[in-house]
N, C-alpha and C positions, 0 to 999 in steps of 0.2 A: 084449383090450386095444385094441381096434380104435376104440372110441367114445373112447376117452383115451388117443393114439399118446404123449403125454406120458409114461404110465404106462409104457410099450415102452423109452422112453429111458433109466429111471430102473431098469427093471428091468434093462436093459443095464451101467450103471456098478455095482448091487449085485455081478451073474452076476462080473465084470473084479473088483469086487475082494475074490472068494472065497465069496459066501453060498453057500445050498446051493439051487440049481438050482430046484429042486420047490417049497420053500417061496417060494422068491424071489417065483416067477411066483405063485401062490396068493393071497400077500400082496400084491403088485400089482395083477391080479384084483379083488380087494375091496376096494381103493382105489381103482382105477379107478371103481368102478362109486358109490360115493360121494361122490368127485370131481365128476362128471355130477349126482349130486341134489342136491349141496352148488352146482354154479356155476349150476343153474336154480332154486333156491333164490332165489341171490343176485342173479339177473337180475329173477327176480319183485318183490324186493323195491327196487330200483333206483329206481320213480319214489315209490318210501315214506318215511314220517318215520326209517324204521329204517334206510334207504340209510348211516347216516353211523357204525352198529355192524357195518358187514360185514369179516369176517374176508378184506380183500386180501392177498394172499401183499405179504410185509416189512412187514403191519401188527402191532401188539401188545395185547393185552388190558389192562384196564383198572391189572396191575400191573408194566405194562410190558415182557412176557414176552412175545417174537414165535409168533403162532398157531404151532399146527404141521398141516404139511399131509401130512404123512408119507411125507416123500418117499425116506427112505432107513430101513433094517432096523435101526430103533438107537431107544431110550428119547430121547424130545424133551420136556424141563420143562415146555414151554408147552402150554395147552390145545389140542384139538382145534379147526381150524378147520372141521373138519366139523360139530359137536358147535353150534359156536358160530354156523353159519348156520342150521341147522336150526330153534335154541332161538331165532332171529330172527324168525325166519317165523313159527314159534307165537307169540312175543308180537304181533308184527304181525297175526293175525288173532283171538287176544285184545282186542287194542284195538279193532279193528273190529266183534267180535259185542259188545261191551260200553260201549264209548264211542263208539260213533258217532252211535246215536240222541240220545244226552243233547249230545252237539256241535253238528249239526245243528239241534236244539231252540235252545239258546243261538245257535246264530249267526242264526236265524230273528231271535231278539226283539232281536237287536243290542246292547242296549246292556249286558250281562252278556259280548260276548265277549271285549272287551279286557281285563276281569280273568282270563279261561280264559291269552291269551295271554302277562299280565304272570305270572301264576303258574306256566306252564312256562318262562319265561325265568328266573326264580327256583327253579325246581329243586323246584316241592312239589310234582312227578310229578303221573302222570293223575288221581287220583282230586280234581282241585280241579275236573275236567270237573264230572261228580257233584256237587261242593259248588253252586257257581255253576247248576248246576243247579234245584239243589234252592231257592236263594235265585230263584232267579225263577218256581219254581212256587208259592212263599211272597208273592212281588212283586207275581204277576198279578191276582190278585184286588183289593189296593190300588189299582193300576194304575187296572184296570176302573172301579174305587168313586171314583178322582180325577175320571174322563170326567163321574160327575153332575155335578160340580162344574160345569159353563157351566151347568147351570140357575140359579145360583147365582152368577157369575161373578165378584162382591167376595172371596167366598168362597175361589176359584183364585188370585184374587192374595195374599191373607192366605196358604193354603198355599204358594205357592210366596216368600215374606217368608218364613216358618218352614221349610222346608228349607234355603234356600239360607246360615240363619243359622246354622247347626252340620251338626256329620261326624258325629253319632251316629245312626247307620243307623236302632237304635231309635226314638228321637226322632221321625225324619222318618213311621215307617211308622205309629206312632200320630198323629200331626199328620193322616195323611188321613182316620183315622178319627172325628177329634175333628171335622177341619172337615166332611163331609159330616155328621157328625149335628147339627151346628151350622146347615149350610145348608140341613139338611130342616127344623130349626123356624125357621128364616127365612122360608121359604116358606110355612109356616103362619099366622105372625105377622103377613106383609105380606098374604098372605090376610084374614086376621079385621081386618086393619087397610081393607082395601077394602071389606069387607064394610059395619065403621063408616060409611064417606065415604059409603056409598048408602044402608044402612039407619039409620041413626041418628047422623049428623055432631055431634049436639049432646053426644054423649059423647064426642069428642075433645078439649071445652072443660071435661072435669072433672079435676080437681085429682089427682085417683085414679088418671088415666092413665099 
């Protein structure tokens, strides 16, 4: 009992008020020594998003039933707050082998992480990392395919006239792909059109044009 003198104490008031001696210490014992992995559990978890689920002695569980830290030789309703730091730390290092990369990704590209942030403030848990994720590795390539567009530069401002004119995400993502294929035969057209003005300007003056 010596790493959790706490546990010394507690076994002190069972011994006073009658348990049996052997189990007392036993059960102590083994609470002590879980006590110890359960509060460097929770110290680990301290500078984490999961700091605000840790089982503090006088906290309660989500139905309002105060953890139990077992501190005395008797059946306690409420869950394990050992039980309950433990299964903290595993989901905290859940979220890190599995949402960290895809986080990191999004906050790279910036402009996808304020939906990451408004959808955990809304409560549609981690897999919106993932979602948001996935919509900008759907994005990127649009992204990329809008950059031609300064060859093009009439063309940037037509696209950006059409996005800014509706919220249908659809809408906009085909909108890039409409106007770079519209600005690559631009470039063609003003091409064979320069072509005319040096090889043959007299067929700018026919009626067919």
């Amino acid at each position: 009992l010596a790493p959790a003198p706490w546990r010394l104490y507690l076994a002190c008031l069972d011994l006073r008020s009658g348990c049996e001696p052997h189990w007392t210490l036993l059960y102590h014992a083994g609470f002590a020594a879980l006590d110890v992995m359960a509060v460097i559990c929770m110290i680990i978890l301290l500078p984490t998003h999961r700091s605000c689920y840790l089982p503090w002695p006088g906290t309660s569980d989500s139905d309002g039933v105060r953890y139990s830290w077992g501190t005395r030789m008797e059946l306690s309703p409420g869950m394990s707050a050992h039980t309950e730091a433990f299964m903290q730390l595993g989901i905290c290092l859940l979220d890190i082998l599995f949402f960290t990369l895809p986080l990191l990704f999004v906050f790279v590209t910036i402009y996808r992480f304020p939906c990451i942030v408004s959808g955990l403030l809304k409560g549609k848990g981690r897999w919106c990392i993932w979602r948001q994720c996935g919509y900008v590795l759907v994005e990127l390539p649009i992204i990329a395919l809008s950059v031609l567009l300064l060859v093009a530069p009439w063309r940037l401002v037509w696209l950006v006239l059409d996005v800014t004119s509706t919220k249908d995400v659809n809408f906009r993502r085909f909108a890039v792909g409409h106007h770079v294929a519209r600005a690559g035969a631009d470039v063609v057209a003003i091409t064979c059109l320069l072509v005319l003005l040096v090889v043959a300007p007299y067929r700018l003056l026919n009626r067919d044009f």
